[in-house]
PASEBA-1860 file (N, C-alpha, C; in nm, 3 decimals):
! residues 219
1> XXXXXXXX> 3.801/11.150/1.756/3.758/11.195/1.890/3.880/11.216/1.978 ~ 3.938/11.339/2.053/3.990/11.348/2.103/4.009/11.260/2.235 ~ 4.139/11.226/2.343/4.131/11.186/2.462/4.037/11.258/2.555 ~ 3.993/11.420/2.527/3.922/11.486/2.653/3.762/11.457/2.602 ~ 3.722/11.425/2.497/3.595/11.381/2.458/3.583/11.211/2.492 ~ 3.644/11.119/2.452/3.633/11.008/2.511/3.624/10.979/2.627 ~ 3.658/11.088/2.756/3.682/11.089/2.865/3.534/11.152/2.957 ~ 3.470/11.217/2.862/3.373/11.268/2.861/3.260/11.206/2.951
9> XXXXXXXX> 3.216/11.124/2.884/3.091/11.051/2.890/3.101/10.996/3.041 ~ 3.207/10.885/3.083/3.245/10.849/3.238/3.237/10.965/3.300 ~ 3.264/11.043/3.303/3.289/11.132/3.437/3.157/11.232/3.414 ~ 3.057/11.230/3.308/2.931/11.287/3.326/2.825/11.164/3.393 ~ 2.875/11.045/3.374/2.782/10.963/3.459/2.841/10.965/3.572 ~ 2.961/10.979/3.631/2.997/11.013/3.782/2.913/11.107/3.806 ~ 2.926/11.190/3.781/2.829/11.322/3.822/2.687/11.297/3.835 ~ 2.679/11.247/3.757/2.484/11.187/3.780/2.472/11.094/3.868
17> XXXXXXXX> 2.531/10.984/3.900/2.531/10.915/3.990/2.581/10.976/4.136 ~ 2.653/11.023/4.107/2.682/11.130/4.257/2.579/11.195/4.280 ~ 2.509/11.250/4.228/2.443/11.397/4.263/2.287/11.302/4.243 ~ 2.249/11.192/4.228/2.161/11.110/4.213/2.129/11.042/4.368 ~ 2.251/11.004/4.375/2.234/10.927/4.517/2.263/11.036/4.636 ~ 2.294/11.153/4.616/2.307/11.239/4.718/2.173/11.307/4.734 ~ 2.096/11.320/4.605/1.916/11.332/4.644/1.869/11.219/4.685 ~ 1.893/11.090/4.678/1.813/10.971/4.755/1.879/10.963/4.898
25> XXXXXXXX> 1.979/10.989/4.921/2.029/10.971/5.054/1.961/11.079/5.163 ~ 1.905/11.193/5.102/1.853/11.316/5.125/1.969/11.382/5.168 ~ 2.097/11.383/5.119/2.178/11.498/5.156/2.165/11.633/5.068 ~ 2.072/11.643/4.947/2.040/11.721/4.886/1.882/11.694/4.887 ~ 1.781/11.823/4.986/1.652/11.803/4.978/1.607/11.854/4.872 ~ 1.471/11.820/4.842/1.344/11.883/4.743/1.341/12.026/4.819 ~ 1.406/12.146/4.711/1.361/12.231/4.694/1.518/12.342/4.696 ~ 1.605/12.237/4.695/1.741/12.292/4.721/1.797/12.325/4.571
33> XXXXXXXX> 1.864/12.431/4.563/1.923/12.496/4.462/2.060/12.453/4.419 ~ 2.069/12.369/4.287/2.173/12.348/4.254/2.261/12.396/4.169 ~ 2.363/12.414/4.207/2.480/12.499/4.137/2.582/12.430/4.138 ~ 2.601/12.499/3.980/2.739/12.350/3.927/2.862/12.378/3.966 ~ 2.903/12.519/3.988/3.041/12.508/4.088/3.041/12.439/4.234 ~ 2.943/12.438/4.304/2.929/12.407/4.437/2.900/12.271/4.396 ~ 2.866/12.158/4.283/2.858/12.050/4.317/2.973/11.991/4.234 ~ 3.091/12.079/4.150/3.168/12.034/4.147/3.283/12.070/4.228
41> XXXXXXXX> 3.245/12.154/4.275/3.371/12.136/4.432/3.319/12.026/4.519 ~ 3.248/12.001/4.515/3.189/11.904/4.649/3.256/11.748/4.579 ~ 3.195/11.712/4.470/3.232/11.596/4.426/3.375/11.599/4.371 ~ 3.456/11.659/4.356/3.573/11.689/4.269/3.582/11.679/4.126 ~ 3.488/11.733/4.050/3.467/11.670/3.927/3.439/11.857/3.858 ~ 3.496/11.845/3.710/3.483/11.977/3.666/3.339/11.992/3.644 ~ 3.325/12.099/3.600/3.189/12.187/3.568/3.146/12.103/3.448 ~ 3.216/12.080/3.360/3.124/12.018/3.216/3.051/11.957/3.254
49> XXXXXXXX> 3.110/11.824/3.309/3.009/11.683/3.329/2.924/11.721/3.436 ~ 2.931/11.805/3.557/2.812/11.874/3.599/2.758/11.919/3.548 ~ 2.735/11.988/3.460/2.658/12.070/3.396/2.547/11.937/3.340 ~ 2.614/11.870/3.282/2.536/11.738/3.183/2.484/11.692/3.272 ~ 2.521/11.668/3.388/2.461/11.555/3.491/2.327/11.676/3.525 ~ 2.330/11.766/3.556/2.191/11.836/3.544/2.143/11.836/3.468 ~ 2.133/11.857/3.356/2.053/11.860/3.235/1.983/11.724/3.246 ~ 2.064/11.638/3.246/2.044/11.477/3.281/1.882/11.439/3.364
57> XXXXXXXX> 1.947/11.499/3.497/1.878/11.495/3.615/1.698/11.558/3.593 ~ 1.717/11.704/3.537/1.637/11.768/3.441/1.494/11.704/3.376 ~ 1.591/11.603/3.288/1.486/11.542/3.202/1.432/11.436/3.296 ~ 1.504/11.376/3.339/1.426/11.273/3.457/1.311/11.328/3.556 ~ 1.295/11.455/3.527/1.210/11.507/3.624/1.227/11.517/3.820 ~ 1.381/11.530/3.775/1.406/11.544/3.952/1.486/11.657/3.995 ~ 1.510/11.747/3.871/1.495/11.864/3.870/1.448/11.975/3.802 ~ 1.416/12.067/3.805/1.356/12.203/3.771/1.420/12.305/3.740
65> XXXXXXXX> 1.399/12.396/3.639/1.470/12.510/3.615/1.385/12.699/3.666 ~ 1.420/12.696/3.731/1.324/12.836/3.766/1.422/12.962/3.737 ~ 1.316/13.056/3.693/1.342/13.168/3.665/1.407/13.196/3.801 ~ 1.545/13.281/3.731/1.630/13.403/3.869/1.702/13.284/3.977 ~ 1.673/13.142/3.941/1.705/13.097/4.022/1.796/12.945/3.980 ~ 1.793/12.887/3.892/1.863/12.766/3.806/1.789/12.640/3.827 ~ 1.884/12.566/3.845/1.813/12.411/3.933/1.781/12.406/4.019 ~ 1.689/12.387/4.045/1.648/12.279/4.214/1.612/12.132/4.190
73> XXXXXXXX> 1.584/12.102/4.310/1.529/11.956/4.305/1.423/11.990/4.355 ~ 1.315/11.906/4.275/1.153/11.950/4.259/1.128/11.898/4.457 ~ 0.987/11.941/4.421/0.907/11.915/4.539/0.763/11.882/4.503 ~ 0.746/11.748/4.545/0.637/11.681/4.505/0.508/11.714/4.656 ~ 0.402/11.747/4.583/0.306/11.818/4.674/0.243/11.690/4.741 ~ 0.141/11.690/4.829/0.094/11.564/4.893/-0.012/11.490/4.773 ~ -0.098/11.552/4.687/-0.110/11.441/4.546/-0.062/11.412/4.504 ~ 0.055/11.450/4.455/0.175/11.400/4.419/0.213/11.207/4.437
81> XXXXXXXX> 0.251/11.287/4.601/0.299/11.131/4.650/0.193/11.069/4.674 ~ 0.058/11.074/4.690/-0.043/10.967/4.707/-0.037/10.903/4.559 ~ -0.030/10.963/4.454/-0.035/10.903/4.295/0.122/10.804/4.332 ~ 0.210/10.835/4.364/0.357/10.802/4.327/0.356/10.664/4.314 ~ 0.260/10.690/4.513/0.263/10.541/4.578/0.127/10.394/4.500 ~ 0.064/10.509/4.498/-0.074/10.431/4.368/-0.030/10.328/4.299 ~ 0.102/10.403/4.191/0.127/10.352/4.090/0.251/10.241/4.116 ~ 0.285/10.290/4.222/0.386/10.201/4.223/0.396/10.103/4.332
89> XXXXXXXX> 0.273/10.085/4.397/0.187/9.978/4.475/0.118/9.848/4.296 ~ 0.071/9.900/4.200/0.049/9.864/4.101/0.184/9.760/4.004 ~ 0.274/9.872/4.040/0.370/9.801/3.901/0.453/9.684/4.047 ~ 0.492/9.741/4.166/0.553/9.657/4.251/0.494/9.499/4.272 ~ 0.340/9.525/4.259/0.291/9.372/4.261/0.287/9.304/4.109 ~ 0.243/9.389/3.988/0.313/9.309/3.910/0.457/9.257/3.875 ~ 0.546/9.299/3.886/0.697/9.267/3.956/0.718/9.182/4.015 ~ 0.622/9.162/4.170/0.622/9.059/4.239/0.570/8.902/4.135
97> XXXXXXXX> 0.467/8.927/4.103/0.356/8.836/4.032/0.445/8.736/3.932 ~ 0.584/8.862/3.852/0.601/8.807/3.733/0.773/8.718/3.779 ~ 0.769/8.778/3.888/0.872/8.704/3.943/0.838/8.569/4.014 ~ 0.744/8.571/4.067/0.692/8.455/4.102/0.689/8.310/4.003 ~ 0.663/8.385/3.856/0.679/8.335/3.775/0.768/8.254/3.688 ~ 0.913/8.339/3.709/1.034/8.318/3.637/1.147/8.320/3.760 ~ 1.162/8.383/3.877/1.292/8.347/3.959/1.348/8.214/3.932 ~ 1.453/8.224/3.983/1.572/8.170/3.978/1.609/8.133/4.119
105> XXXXXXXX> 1.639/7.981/4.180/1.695/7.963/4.300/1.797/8.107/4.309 ~ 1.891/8.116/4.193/1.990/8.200/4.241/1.962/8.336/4.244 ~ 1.849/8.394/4.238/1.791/8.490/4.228/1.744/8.554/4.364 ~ 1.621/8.444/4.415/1.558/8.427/4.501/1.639/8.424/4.643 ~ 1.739/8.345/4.645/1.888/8.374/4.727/1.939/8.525/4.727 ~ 1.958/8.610/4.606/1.965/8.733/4.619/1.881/8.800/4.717 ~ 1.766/8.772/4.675/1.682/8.886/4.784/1.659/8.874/4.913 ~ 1.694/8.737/4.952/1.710/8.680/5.069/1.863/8.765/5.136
113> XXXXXXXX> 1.985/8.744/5.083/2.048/8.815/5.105/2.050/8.967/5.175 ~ 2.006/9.016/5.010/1.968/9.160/5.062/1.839/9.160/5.200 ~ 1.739/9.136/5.174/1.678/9.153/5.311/1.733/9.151/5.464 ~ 1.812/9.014/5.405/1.897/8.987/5.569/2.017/9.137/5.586 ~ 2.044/9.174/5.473/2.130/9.298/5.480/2.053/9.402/5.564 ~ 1.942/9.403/5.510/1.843/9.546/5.541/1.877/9.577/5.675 ~ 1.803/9.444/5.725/1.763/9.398/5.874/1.896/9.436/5.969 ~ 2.015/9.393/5.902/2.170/9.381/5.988/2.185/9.522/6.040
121> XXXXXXXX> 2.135/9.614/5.903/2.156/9.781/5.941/2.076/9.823/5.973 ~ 1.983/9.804/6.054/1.823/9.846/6.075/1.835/9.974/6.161 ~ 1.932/10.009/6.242/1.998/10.105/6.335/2.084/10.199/6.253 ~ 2.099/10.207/6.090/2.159/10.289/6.012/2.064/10.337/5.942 ~ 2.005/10.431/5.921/1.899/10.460/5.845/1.944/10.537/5.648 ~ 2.049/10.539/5.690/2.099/10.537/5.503/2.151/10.446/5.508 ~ 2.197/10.288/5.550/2.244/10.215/5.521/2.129/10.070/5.518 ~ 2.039/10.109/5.583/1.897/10.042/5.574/1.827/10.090/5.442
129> XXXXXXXX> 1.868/10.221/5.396/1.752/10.246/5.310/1.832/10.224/5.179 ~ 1.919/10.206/5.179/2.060/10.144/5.051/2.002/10.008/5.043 ~ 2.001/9.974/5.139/1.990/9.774/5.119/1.838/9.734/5.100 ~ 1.761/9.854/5.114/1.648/9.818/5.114/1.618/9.829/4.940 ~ 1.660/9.969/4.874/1.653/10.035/4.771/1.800/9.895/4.646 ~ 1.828/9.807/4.693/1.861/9.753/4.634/1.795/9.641/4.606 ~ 1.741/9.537/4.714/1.621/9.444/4.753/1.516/9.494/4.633 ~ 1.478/9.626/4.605/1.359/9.610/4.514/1.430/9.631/4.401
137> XXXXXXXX> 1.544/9.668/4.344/1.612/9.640/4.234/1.572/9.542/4.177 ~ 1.624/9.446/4.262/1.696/9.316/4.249/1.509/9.216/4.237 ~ 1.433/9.284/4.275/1.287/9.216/4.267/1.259/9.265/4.124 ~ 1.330/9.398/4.075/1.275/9.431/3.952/1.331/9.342/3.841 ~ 1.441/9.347/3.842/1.520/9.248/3.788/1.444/9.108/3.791 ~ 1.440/9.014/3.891/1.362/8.900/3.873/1.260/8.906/3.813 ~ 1.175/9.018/3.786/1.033/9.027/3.680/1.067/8.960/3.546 ~ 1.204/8.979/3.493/1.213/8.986/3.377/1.188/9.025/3.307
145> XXXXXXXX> 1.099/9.140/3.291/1.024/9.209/3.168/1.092/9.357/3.161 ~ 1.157/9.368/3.032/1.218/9.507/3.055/1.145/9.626/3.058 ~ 1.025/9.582/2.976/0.968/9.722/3.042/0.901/9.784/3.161 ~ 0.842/9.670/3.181/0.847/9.706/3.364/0.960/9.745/3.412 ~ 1.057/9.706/3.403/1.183/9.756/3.489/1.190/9.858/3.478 ~ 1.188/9.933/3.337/1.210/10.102/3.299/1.094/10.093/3.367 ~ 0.999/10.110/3.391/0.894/10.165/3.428/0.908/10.202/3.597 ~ 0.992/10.077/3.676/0.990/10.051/3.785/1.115/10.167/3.818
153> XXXXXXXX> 1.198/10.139/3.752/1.303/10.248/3.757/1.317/10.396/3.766 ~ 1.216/10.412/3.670/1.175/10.544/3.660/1.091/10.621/3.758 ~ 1.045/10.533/3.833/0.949/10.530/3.900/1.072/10.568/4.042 ~ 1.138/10.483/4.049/1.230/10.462/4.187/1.333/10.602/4.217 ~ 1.360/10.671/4.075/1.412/10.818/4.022/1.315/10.946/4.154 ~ 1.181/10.916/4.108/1.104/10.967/4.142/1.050/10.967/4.283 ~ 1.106/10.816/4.339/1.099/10.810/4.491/1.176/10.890/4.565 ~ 1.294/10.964/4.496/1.438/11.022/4.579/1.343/11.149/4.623
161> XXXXXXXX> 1.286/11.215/4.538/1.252/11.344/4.580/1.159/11.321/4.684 ~ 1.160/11.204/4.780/1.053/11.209/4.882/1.133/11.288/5.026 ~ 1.331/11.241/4.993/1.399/11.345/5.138/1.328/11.212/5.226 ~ 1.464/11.176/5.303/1.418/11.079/5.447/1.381/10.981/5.401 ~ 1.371/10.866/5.481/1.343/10.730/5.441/1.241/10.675/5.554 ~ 1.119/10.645/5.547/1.038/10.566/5.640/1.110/10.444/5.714 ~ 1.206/10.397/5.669/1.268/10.329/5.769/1.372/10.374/5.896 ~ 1.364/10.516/5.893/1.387/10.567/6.009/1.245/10.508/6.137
169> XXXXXXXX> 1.235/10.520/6.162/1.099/10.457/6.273/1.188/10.351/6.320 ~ 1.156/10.315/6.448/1.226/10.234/6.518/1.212/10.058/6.480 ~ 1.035/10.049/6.482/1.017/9.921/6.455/1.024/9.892/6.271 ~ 1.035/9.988/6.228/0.988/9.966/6.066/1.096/9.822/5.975 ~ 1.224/9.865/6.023/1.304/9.770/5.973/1.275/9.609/5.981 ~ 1.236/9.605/6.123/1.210/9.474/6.117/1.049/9.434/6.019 ~ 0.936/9.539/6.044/0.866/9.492/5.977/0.839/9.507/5.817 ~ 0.911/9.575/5.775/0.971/9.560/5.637/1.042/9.435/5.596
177> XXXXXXXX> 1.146/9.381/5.673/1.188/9.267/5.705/1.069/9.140/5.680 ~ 0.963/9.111/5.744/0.864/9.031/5.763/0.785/9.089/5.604 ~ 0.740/9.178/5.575/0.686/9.206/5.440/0.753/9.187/5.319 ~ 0.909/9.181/5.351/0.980/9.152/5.219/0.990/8.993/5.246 ~ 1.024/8.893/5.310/0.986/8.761/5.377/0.905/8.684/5.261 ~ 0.783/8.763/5.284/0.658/8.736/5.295/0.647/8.712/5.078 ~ 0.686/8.810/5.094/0.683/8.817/4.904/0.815/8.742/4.866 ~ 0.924/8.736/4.928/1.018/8.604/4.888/0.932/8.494/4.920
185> XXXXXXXX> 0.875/8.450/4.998/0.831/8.278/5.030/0.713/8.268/4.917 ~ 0.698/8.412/4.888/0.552/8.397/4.749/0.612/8.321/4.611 ~ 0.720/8.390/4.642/0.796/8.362/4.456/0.850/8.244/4.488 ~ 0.903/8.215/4.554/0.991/8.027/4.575/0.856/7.947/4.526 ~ 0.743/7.966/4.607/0.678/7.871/4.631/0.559/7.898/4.456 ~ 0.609/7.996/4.360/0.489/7.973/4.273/0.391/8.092/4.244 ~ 0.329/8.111/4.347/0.254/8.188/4.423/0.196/8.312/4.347 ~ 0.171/8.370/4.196/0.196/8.491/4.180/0.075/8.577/4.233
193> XXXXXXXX> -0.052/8.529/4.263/-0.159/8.615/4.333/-0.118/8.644/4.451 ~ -0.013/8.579/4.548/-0.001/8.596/4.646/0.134/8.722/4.686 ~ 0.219/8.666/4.562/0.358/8.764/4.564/0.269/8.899/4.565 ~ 0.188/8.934/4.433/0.147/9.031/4.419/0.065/9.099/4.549 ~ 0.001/9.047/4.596/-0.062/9.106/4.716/0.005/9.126/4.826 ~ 0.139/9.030/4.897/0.181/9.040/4.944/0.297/9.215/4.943 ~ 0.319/9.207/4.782/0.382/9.319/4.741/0.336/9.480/4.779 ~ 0.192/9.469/4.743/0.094/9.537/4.703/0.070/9.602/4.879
201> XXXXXXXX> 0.023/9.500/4.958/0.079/9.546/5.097/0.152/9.591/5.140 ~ 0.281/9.580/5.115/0.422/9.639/5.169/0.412/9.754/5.115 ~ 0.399/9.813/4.976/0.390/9.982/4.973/0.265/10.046/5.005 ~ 0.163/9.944/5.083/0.042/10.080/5.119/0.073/10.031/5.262 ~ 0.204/9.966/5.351/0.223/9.982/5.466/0.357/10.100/5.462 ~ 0.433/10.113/5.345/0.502/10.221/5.346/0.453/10.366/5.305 ~ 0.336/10.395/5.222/0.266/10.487/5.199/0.213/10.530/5.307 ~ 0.158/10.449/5.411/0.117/10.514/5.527/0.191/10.553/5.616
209> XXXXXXXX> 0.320/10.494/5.621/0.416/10.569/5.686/0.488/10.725/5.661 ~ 0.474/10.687/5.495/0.517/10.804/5.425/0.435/10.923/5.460 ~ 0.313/10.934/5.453/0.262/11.037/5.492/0.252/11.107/5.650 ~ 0.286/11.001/5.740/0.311/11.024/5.895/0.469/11.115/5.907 ~ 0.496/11.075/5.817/0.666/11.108/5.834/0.657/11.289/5.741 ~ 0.593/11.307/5.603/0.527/11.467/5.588/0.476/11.511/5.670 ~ 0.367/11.435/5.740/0.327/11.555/5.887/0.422/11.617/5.939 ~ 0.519/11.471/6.016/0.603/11.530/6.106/0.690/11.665/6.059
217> XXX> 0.756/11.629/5.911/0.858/11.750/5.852/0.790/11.875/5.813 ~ 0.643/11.878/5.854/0.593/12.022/5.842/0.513/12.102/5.956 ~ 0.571/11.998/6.096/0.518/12.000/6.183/0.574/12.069/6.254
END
């Protein structure tokens, strides 16, 4: 294997991870056309591993290939996101449930952490929605079950193409804050009917935001 093939593989996951978190940050919206010279001038990275990092992106279903036109990043219709949130109101409380189960003082300290992070940036709304989008990582992780995690993961891929973060709203941070709380004091204490519901609440109090926040962007 040559040095420019060994070199390969890193700098096509730069590219995916760049161009990954630049659709969750929403600096690249659902429905925007991607082109691999323009996102390797942007990132400084050659065309190959762009190229891969789309293809990549592709199969994950967070982008699209259209005729006359190349990549975009999809656009999920309003069934769409009512299913998104369904399912992942579903796997989030089992997550919660199974963590309740197996955390770890030093675990449980993590998410405590991160929450208190959320909260610190509550007046940054990509830096709220970073600390927030790590907080449920880090809950997926405590499940312990790997396939939930892929599941949860895959799932979280699929949250980027929503563009904007419901924790823009003024009061939301803090009460996201109190709902993530609420499912930490579930898991310390045992709790898994309660983590889970507690869980299970927090994305049909963000689902309802979510859809207030589509009005507005087509308003």
């Amino acid at each position: 294997m040559s040095p420019d093939s060994a070199d390969q593989q890193p700098r096509s996951e730069v590219a995916y991870q760049k161009l990954l978190a630049a659709i969750q940050h929403g600096e690249l919206k659902p429905g925007t056309r991607i082109r691999e010279v323009e996102v390797a001038e942007r990132f400084g990275i050659s065309r190959t591993p762009v190229r891969d990092a789309i293809r990549r992106l592709e199969s994950d279903g967070l982008l699209i290939h259209l005729p006359r036109h190349g990549a975009v990043i999809r656009e999920l219709d309003h069934r769409e996101v009512i299913e998104l949130y369904e399912i992942r109101e579903v796997l989030e409380g089992t997550a919660a449930r199974y963590a309740a189960r197996h955390a770890s003082e030093l675990e449980i300290a993590e998410l405590e952490d991160l929450n208190e992070l959320m909260l610190k940036n509550g007046n940054d709304p990509v830096k709220v929605a970073e600390a927030n989008r790590l907080f449920h990582q880090a809950l997926y992780r405590t499940a312990n079950n790997r396939f939930l995690i892929d599941a949860l993961n895959s799932l979280s891929n699929s949250m980027a193409l929503l563009g904007g973060t419901t924790l823009q709203y003024t009061d939301r941070p803090q009460s996201a804050y109190q709902e993530h709380k609420n499912i930490i004091d579930s898991i310390r204490s045992g709790n898994a009917d309660q983590a889970d519901e507690h869980a299970r609440y927090h994305i049909r109090n963000a689902q309802r935001l979510r859809i207030k926040l589509l009005r507005e962007m087509v308003a």
